[in-house]
N, C-alpha and C positions, 0 to 999 in steps of 0.2 A: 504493500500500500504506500503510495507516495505522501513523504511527507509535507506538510502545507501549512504553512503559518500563518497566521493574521499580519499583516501589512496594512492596517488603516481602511478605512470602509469600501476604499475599490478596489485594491487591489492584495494580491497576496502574495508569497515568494516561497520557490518552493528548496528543497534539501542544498540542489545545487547554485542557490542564489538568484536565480531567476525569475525574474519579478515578473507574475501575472496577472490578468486581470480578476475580479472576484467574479463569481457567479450567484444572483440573487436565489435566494432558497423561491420564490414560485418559481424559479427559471428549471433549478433542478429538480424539484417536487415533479413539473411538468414532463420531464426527461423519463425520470420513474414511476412514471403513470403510465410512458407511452412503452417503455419496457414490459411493464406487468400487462398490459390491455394485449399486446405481442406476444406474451404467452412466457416471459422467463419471469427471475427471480431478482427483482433490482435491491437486494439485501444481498447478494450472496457473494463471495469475495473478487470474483473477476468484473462483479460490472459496483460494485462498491465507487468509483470513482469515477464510474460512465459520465452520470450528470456533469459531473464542472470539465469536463474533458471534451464533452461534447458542445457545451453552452461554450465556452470558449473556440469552440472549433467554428460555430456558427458565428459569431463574432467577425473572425477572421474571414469566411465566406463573404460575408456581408458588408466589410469592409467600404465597402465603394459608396453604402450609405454618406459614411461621413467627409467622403473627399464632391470636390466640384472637377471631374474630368478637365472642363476649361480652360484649368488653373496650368493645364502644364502645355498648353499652346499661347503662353501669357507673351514669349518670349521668342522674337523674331530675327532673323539676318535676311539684309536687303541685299546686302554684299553679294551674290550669286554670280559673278563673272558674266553675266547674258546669259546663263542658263534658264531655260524656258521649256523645257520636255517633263516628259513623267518624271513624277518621286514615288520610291513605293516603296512599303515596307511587306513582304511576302511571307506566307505558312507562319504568322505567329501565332504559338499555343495561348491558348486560355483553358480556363475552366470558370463555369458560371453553376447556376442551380436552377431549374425547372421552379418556375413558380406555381405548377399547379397542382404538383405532386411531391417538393421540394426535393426532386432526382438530381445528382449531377449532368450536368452538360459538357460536354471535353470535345475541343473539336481546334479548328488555327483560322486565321484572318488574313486575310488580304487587303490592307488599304494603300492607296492611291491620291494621288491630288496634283493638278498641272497648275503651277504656282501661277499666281501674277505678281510679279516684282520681290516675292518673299518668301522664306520658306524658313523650316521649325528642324527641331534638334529629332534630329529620325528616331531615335528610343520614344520620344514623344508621343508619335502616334501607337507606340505600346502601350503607354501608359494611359492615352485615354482610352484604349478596348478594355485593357483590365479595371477601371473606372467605372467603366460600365457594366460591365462583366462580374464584377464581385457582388452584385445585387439577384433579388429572386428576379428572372426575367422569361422572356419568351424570346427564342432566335428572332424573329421577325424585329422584335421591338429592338432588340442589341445591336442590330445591324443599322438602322435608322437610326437611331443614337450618335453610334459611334459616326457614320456618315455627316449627322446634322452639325455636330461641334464641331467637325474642321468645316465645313460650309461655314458655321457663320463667324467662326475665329479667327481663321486663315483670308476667309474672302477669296478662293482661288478661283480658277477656270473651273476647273470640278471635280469632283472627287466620286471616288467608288472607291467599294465597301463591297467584299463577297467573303462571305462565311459557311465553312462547311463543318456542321461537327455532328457527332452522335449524342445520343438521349437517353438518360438514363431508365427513366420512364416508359419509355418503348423496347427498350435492349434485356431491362430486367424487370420489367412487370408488364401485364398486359399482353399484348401481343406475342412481348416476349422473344425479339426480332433482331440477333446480335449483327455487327458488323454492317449496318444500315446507317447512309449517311443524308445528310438534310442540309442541301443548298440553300442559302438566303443574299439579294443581292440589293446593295441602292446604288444607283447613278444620280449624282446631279451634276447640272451646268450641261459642258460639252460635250461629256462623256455620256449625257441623257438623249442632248438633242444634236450629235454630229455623229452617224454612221462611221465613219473612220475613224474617229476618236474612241468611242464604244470598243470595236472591235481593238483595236492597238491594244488599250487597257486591259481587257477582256484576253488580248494572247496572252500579254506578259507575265496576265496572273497562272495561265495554263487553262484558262476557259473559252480558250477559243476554237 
């Protein structure tokens, strides 16, 4: 059983020093309610610690509640030498959570953007998918998200957003359907309304 001390009303530290967050008892009552209703024993020594291990894992899932994605396109360089073609950052992983089964989702991103006169620090546009992404979501809406914040941050020609991941929800309950993957796409600006442009973005990500 890990040891866990009291650290002051929010937070606790456990054997090896490391300071974590507390978990409110409805938090973990609620954990071992959802254990027992599941059919095991939330007294019994292996899940004795489930609840704050859990409630803090959720925590960290959720994360993206308390950041503003926006925040990390706050900061610009004009400097570009004339460049003026695609930027793209390709296959980054994520992981989000189904919000209507609270399942994982694990799947990577493709985003894109044809600057006008400016462009952002490329971990950036990482940073705003997992912004998004650390909330309960639905592919659809993640995708539209992460598309709309560089649209209106960036200001570019235009941006695409193609996400392909699996569901937890689908793969391990239900249907019951492993290795099933679920495309989602936004275009705006050029890349919505010019044929050439579409297509260009659309190779480079491998969907062409």
């Amino acid at each position: 059983m890990t040891n866990v001390a009291s650290c002051g009303d929010d937070d606790a530290v456990d054997g090896s020093g490391i300071i974590k967050p507390a978990v409110p008892a409805q938090v973990q009552d609620a954990i071992r309610t959802l254990i027992e209703w599941a059919g095991d024993d939330p007294t019994r020594e292996g899940l004795l610690d489930t609840p704050q291990r859990v409630g803090r894992a959720w925590l960290e899932y959720c994360q993206g509640y308390k950041e503003d994605p926006a925040v990390h396109l706050g900061r610009v360089f004009e400097e570009v030498g004339g460049y003026d073609e695609v930027v793209m950052l390709k296959d980054i992983p994520f992981q989000s959570h189904c919000e209507h089964h609270m399942a994982p989702i694990t799947g990577k991103a493709s985003i894109a953007y044809l600057p006008d006169k400016r462009v952002v620090g490329i971990s950036k546009l990482a940073r705003v998918l997992h912004g998004f992404a650390r909330r309960l979501q639905i592919q659809e809406r993640l995708t539209a998200e992460v598309a709309q914040c560089i649209w209106d941050n960036l200001q570019p020609h235009g941006v695409a957003v193609v996400i392909e991941a699996q569901h937890g929800c689908m793969t391990g309950r239900g249907v019951r359907t492993p290795g099933v993957g679920m495309i989602t796409s936004r275009l705006l600006g050029c890349f919505l309304d010019d044929h050439r442009s579409r297509k260009e973005v659309l190779g480079l990500m491998g969907y062409g």
